[in-house]
N, C-alpha and C positions, 0 to 999 in steps of 0.2 A: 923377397916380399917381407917387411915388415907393417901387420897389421896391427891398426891402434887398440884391438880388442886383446886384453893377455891372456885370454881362455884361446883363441884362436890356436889350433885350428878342431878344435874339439867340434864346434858346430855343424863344419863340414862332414868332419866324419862321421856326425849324427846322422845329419841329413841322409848322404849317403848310403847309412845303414839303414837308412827308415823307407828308403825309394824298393832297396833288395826286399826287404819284410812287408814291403807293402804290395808286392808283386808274386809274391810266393804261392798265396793259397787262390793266386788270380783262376791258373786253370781249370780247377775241379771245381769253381764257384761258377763258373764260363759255362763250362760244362753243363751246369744241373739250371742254368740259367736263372739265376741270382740277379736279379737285376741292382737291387739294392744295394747288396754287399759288391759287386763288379762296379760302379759306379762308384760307392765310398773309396776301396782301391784305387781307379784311375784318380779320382779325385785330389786324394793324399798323395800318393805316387808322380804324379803332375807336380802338384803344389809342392813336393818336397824337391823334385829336379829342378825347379825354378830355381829355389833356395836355396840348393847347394851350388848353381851353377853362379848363382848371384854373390853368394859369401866368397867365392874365390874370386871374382873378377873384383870386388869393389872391398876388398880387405881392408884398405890400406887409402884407396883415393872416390873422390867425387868425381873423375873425366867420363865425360860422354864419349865413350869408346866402341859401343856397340850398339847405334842406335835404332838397329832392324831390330835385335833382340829385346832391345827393353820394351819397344812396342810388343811384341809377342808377348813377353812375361807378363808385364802391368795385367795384360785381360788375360793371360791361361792364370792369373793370381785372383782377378776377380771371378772368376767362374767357378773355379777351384775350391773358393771359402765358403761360397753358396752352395758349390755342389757336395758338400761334406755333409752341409746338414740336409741340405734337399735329399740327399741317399737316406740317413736314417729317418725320414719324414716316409718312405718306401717303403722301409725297415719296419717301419711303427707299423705303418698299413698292414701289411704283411701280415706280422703279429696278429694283428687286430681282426682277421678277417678270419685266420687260424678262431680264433679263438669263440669265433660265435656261428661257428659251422656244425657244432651239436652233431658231428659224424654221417651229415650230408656229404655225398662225392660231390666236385666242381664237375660245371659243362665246357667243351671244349668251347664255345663262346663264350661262357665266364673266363675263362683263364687265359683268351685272346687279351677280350678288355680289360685285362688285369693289369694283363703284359703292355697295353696301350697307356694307359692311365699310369702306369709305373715308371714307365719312358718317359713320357712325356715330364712329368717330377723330379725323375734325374734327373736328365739333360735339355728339356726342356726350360724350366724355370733357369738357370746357372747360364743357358742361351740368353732369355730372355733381359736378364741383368746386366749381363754383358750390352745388349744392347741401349737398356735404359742409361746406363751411367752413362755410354756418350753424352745425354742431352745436359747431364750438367759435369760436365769436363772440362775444366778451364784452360788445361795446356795439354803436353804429349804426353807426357812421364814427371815423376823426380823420380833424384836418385840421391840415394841416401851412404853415407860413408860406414862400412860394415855390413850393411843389409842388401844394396842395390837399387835397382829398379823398383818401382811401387808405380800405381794407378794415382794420379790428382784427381781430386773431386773437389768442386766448387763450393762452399758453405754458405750454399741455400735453402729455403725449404725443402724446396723441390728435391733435393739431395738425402734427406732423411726418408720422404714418400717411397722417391722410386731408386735407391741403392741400401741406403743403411737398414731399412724396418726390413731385410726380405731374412737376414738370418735368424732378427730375435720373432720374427711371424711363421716362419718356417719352423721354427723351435717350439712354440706354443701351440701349431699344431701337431707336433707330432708327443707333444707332454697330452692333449687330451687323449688321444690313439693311447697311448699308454697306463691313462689312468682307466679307461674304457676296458683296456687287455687288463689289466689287475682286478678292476671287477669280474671279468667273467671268467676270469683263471679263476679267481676264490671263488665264486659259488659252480664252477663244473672242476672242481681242483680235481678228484676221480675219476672221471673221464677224460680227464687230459689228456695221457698219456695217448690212449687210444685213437683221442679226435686228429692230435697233430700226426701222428706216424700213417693214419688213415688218409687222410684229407692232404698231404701234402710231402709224406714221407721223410718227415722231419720228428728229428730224434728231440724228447724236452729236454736233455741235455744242450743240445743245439739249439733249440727256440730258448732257452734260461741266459745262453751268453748273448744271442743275440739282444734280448730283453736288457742285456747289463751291456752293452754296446749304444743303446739308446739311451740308457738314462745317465752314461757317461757323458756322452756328447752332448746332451740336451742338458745337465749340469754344468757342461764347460765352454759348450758355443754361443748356446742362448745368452749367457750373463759378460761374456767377453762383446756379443752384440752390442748387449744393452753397454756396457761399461764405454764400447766403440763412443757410441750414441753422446754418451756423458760428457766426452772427451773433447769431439767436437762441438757441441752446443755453449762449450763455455767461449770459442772464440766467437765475434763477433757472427751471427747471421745474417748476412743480405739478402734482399729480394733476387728473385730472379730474376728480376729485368735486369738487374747490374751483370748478368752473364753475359751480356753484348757486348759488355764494355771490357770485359774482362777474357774473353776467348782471343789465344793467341799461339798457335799449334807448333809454330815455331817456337815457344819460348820452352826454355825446360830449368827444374827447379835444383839446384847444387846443395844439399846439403851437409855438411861436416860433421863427423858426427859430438862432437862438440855444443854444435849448436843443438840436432835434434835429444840432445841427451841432457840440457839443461834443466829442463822444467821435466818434475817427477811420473807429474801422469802420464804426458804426450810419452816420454820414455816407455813406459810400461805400455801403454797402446803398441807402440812399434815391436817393442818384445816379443811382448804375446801375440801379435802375430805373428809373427815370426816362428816362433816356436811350436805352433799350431801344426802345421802339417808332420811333425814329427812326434810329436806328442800323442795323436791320432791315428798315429801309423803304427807306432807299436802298442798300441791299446789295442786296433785290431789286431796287430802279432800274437799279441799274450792270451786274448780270447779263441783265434781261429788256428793261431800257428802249430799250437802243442795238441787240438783234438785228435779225438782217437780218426777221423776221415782224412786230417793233415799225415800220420802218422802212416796211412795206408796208402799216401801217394809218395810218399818220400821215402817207402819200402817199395812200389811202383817204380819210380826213378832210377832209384839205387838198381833195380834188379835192370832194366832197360840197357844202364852206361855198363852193368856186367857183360851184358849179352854183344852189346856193342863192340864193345874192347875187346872181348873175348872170340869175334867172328872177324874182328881187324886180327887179332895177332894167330888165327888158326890158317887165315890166308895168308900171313904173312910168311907162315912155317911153311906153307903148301908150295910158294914160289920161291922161296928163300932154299936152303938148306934145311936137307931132308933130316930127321931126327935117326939120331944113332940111337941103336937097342944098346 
């Protein structure tokens, strides 16, 4: 394989490493039922297997080679970019709800609906989008030289409503939730400690990275939304009625990368997203990977493949050859 990218194959092994780290601190978040952070996970973790599986098939050419999978990728891509911020929109809540419980306990009917309303934010909305972008979908797929498979969307109104506004709208709500949690962390800062470890059995160490979890992503998804937003607006916009004319599920779109890499923005659009699910994956690594709860499951593990190995090779001794004094 020679691919036309000379960084190649550094991407992959990004990717890669970013699917492993993003899956790491998955079970003890599973666990304690984490909706938000378990969702961000699948989210990244997803969106980066796409990625890496897409950067090794399309290195190097534009052939439609695997046309069941590009269908799969395009929507686990769009569901994926929504459900990154739709998790820490969870995350905020979260936070937020911590925060103004003044060391009230929850009722097991609050922390049902919690659990419902949190769901449904996850995986609900990233559903939801998945669904709308069919209605302005003008073909099956492109695919792009270097990058892969991608989602088409039509450049209509209708296309900014119900697909592009859900990341930077998802984002500004979860910027209010956050500026809401900074008020009431400042005026109960004292009580803090005690309301989260009370109320939810979370350490402020834990609720501070989650907090810098949020205003990472909401610094870097939101304004890549908007930026999205920019990018397409400058090409011509058509009405929707010209989607009649223009829907044709058989067609799919080749592109070189040559050509998508000519003009500066459209460039950087394709980039950044691209980069996105890896970027995001180890920002969660670096915040959840090294805490001190990471540190007690991965001394957990270790001690588990001890005992493991250790009851493989004493049966081993047991049937094998007896041990000489």
């Amino acid at each position: 394989m020679h691919a036309s990218d000379p960084t190649f194959p550094l991407y992959p092994i990004l990717s890669f490493l970013a699917i492993v780290v993003s899956f790491i601190p998955f079970p003890w978040h599973y666990r304690a039922r984490n909706i938000g952070t378990c969702s961000y996970m699948l989210s990244t973790g997803l969106y980066s297997l796409v990625e890496f599986i897409n950067s090794f098939i399309w290195a190097d050419n534009v052939n439609n080679i695997a046309p069941v999978w590009c269908d799969i990728s395009a929507q686990t891509i769009i569901g994926a970019s929504v459900g990154i911020t739709s998790s820490t929109l969870v995350i905020s809540r979260q936070l937020y709800n911590i925060s103004t419980m003044s060391g009230r306990s929850t009722t097991p009917q609050e922390r049902r609906r919690e659990t419902i309303i949190n769901s449904i934010i996850a995986f609900g909305i990233p559903l939801l989008v998945m669904a709308l972008h069919f209605i302005v979908q003008p073909r099956r797929f492109d695919i792009f030289e270097e990058i892969g498979c991608q989602p088409a969307t039509f450049n209509t109104v209708a296309a900014y409503i119900l697909y592009f506004m859900w990341p930077v709208l998802i984002g500004l709500c979860s910027c209010v939730y956050s500026v809401l949690t900074l008020r009431n962390f400042y005026n109960h800062r004292v009580e803090f400690a005690k309301v989260a470890s009370t109320n939810s059995g979370m350490s402020p160490s834990r609720y501070i990275r989650l907090m810098l979890l949020v205003f990472v992503d909401m610094f870097c998804n939101t304004p890549i939304g908007v930026f999205a937003i920019i990018v397409a607006s400058r090409a011509v916009v058509l009405p929707f009625s010209a989607l009649s004319e223009s829907v044709d599920f058989a067609k799919i779109d080749l592109v070189p990368a040559s050509v998508w890499k000519a003009d500066r923005l459209s460039r950087a659009a394709v980039e950044i997203n691209h980069w996105v699910p890896v970027f995001c994956s180890f920002v969660f690594f670096v915040f959840f990977g090294f805490a001190e709860e990471a540190k007690k499951n991965y001394q957990k593990a270790y001690e588990s493949l001890k005992r493991l190995f250790g009851c493989r090779g004493s049966r081993a001794n047991a049937n094998g050859n007896p041990k000489t004094k």
